[in-house]
C-alpha positions in Angstrom: 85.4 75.2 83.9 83.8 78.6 85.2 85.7 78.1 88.8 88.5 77.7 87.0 88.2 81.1 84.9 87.2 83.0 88.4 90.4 82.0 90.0 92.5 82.9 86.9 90.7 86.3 86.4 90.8 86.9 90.0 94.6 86.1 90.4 95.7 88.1 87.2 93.7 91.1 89.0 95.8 90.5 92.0 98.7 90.6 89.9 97.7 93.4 87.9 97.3 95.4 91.2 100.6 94.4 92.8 102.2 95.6 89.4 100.4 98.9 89.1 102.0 99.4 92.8 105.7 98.6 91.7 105.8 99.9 88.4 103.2 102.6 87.6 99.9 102.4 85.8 101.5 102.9 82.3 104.0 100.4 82.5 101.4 97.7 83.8 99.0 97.9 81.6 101.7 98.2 78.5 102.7 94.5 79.5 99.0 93.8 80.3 98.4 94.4 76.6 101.6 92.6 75.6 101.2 89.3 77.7 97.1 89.1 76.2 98.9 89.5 72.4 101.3 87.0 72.9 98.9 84.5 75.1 96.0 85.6 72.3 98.8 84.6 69.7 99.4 81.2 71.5 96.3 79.6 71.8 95.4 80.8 68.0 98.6 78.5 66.4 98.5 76.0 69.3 94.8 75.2 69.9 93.1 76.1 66.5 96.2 75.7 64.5 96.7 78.7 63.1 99.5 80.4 61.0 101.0 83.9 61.8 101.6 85.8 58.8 104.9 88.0 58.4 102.7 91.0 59.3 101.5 89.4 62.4 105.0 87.8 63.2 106.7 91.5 63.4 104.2 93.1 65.3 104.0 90.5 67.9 107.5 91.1 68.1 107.5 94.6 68.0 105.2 94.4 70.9 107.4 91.9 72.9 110.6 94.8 72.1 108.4 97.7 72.8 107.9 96.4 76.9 111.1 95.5 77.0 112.5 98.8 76.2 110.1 100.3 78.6 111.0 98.1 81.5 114.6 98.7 80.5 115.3 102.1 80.0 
């Protein structure tokens, strides 16, 4: 289980750095935050069954709209 977190920690840093090259700092860790909301969000109504109130619905997808404007416009 812990070799398992290492490699997924150590590849999302890899990714994290190959984004923050492409994109910018402010645009990487935007989605950064985004993609740990919705992931965060996931395992909370998957694993430990969970329900999302309204509030909690609209700003996950506030968030999801907010990076996509960004890495639109």
């Amino acid at each position: 289980m812990l070799a398992t977190a290492l490699v997924l920690y150590t590849l999302g840093n890899l990714s994290m750095i190959a984004l923050m090259r492409t994109s910018g700092l402010s645009l990487a860790i935007s989605l950064s935050s985004v993609a740990q909301l919705i992931a965060i969000n996931a395992i909370a109504v998957l694993v430990f069954d969970e329900r999302l109130g309204w509030h909690q619905g609209v700003g996950v997808l506030l968030g999801i709209a907010s990076v996509t404007l960004m890495v639109i416009g």
